[in-house]
C-alpha positions, 0 to 999 in steps of 0.5 A, spaced: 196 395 531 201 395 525 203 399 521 206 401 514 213 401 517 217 397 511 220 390 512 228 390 510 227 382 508 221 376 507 220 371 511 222 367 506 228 371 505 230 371 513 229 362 513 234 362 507 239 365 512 239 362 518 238 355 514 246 357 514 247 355 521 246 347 522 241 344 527 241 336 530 234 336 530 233 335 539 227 340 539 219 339 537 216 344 533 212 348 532 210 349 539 203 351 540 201 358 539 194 358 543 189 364 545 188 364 553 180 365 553 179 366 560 185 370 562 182 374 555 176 376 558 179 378 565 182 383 561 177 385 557 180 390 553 186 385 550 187 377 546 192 374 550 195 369 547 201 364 550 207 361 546 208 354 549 216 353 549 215 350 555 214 344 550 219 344 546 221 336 549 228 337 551 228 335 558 221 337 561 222 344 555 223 350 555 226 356 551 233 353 551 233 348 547 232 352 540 238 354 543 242 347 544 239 345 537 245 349 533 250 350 539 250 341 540 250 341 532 256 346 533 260 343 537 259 337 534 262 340 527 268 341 531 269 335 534 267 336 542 267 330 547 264 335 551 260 341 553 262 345 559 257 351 561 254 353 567 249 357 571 245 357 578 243 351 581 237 350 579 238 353 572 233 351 566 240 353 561 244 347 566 238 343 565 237 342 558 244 343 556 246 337 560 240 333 556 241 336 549 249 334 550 247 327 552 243 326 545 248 328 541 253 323 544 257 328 550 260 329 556 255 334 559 260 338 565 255 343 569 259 349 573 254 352 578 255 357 582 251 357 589 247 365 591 246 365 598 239 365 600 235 361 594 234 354 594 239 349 594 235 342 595 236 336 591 230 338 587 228 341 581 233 342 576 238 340 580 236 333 581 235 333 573 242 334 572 244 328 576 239 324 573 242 326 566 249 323 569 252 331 568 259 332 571 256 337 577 261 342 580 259 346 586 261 354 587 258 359 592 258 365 589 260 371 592 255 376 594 253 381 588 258 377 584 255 375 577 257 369 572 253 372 565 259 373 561 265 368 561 270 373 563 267 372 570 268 365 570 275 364 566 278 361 570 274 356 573 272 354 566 279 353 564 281 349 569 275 344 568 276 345 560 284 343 561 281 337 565 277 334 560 283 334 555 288 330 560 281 325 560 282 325 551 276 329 550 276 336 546 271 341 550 266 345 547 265 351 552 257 355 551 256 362 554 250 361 559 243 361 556 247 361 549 247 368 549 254 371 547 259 369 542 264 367 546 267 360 549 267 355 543 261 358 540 263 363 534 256 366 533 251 368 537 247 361 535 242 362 542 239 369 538 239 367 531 235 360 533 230 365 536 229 369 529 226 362 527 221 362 533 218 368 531 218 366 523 214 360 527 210 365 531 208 370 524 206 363 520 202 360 526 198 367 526 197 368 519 194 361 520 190 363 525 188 369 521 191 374 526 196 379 527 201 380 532 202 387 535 206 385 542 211 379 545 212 379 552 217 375 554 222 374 561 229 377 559 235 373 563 241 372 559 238 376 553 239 372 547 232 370 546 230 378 546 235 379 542 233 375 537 226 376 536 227 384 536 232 383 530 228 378 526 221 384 528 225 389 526 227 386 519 221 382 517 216 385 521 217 392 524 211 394 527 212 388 532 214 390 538 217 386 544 217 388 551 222 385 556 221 384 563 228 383 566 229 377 571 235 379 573 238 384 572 237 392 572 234 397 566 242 398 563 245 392 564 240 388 561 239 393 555 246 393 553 246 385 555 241 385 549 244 390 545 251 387 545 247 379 542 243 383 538 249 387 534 253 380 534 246 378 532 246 382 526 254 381 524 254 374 523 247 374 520 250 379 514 244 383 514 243 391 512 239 393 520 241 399 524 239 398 531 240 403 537 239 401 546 232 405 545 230 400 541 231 394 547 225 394 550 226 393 557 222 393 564 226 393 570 221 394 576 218 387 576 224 384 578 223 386 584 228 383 590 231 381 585 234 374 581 230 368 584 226 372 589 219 371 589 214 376 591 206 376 592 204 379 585 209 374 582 205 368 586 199 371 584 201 371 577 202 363 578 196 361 581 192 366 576 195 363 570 193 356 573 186 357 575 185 361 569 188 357 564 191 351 567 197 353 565 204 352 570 209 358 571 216 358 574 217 361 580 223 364 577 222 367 570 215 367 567 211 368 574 216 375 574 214 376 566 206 376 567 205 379 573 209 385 569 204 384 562 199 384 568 200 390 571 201 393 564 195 391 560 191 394 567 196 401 567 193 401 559 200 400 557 197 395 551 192 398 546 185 396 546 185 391 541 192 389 541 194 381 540 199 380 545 203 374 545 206 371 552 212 367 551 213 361 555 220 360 557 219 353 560 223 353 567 217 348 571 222 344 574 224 349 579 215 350 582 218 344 587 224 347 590 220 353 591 214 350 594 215 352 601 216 360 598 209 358 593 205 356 599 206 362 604 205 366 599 199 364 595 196 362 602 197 355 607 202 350 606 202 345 600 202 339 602 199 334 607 204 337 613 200 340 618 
């Protein structure tokens, strides 16, 4: 429940700064803020609510397109012809970067780096892609290689970036996820269009007369977190949001928040301290690993599906409520408290999984006997 700990700034005051940060208007909002009733019950002792960024409208939705509304505003501040950014073959990022860069007029050129071992069918994502008419490039990625930061990736990412300029056209690199403030991106722009989330959610919730006491959300490339933690800790202390990492283990992925969080806070110019332990994260629901899904990750689909005919990925929010799960049951949220789920989107990769879904949730899916 909340607390009298002291917020830095209002609501009103917050919206003033990041209304300094321009939008191109690609997203629908506010994406609905709902009760799950029957995953409530099951749960007795908590109200579980579900944010639905899975609707933002972009592309099929999901959370990055908050995201892509400053970063293709930017990039057309500085007179892009194109976007180059990458990811994993069947990035939601890649996905919805490809959509929003066409609906601000640019070239969509997408790296993605192909890991041994999970799908790489014409599908999902992927197929997505070709359909918004992105530039794909292909790159197997070695075994225990990661592509979150640009360094990782610079030379790959200049030698399309000295491409585009022969073609005449000036490229706009986004970080992944829109996470760090690198590339052509001078802010971390993917954090701060989540401090405007949470002041949706805060609205909605007043509206709804209720308070909320926890966000769950899955944590990647750490932007998202990022930026609801600094926007709680500024307007809303008592709030605390809890990270279920995706991808990474417990330290990386805390200092993957910590590091967008402080360039968060720099470039908004606003008074906060914020320290690692303020990064809540759990890394034991990651299980085999980025990607890999497990049987209480399935079951947390289908449950969710049966429950409240809502549709997860097999990737991110599968992994992030199978730990809110297993967390309301180890008692982890107090009796009583309002937890919101966010839903980050990422539907589009269910068909590629289908075969890895059907083992697990029990039988084959479909009409093949």
């Amino acid at each position: 429940m909340h607390s009298a700990a002291k917020a830095l700034m209002s609501k009103e005051e917050l919206k003033e700064v990041i209304g300094r940060y321009p939008r191109q208007g690609l997203t629908y909002l506010p994406t609905p803020l709902e009760r799950m009733d029957n995953l409530s019950r099951r749960l007795k002792n908590i109200n579980i609510f579900i944010k639905r960024e899975d609707q933002t409208g972009l592309a099929m939705g999901g959370n990055k397109a908050r995201k892509l509304d400053f970063i293709v505003a930017d990039a057309l501040s500085q007179k892009a012809g194109s976007i180059i950014t990458w990811g994993g073959m069947q990035s939601n990022w890649c996905r919805q970067a490809a959509a929003a860069a066409r609906r601000g007029g640019l070239k969509p050129v997408l790296l993605l780096f192909r890991r041994a071992h999970l799908p790489t069918e014409y599908d999902g994502n992927l197929l997505l892609d070709s359909i918004l008419g992105a530039d794909i490039r292909v790159v197997d990625l070695p075994p225990g290689a990661s592509f979150m930061e640009l360094g990782m990736v610079q030379r790959l990412v200049d030698e399309v970036a000295q491409q585009e300029l022969a073609a005449g056209r000036r490229p706009y690199i986004a970080p992944v996820g829109g996470t760090f403030a690198e590339g052509s991106m001078g802010a971390p722009l993917g954090a701060i269009s989540y401090a405007a989330a949470l002041i949706e959610m805060l609205d909605q919730a007043e509206s709804g007369g209720f308070n909320i006491d926890r966000i769950v959300l899955a944590t990647g490339s750490g932007s998202t977190q990022a930026g609801l933690i600094v926007a709680a800790r500024l307007i809303c202390p008592a709030l605390k949001i809890v990270g279920i990492s995706v991808c990474e283990d417990l330290d990386t992925m805390t200092q993957f928040v910590y590091r967008v969080a402080k360039e968060m806070i720099e470039h908004l110019g606003v008074q906060l301290q914020i320290k690692p332990e303020d990064v809540i994260v759990h890394e034991e629901f990651l299980r085999n690993g980025y990607g890999v899904l497990d049987p209480d990750s399935a079951a947390a689909l289908k449950l969710l599906g049966e429950t409240e005919g809502i549709l997860l990925d097999p990737v991110y929010t599968c992994k992030a409520m199978a730990g809110l799960l297993e967390l309301a049951k180890a008692e982890y949220f107090s009796p009583g408290s309002n937890v919101v789920f966010l839903h980050t989107g990422g539907t589009p990769a269910l068909f590629p999984y289908r075969k890895q879904i059907g083992e697990l949730i029990g039988g084959t899916i479909g009409l093949e006997k």
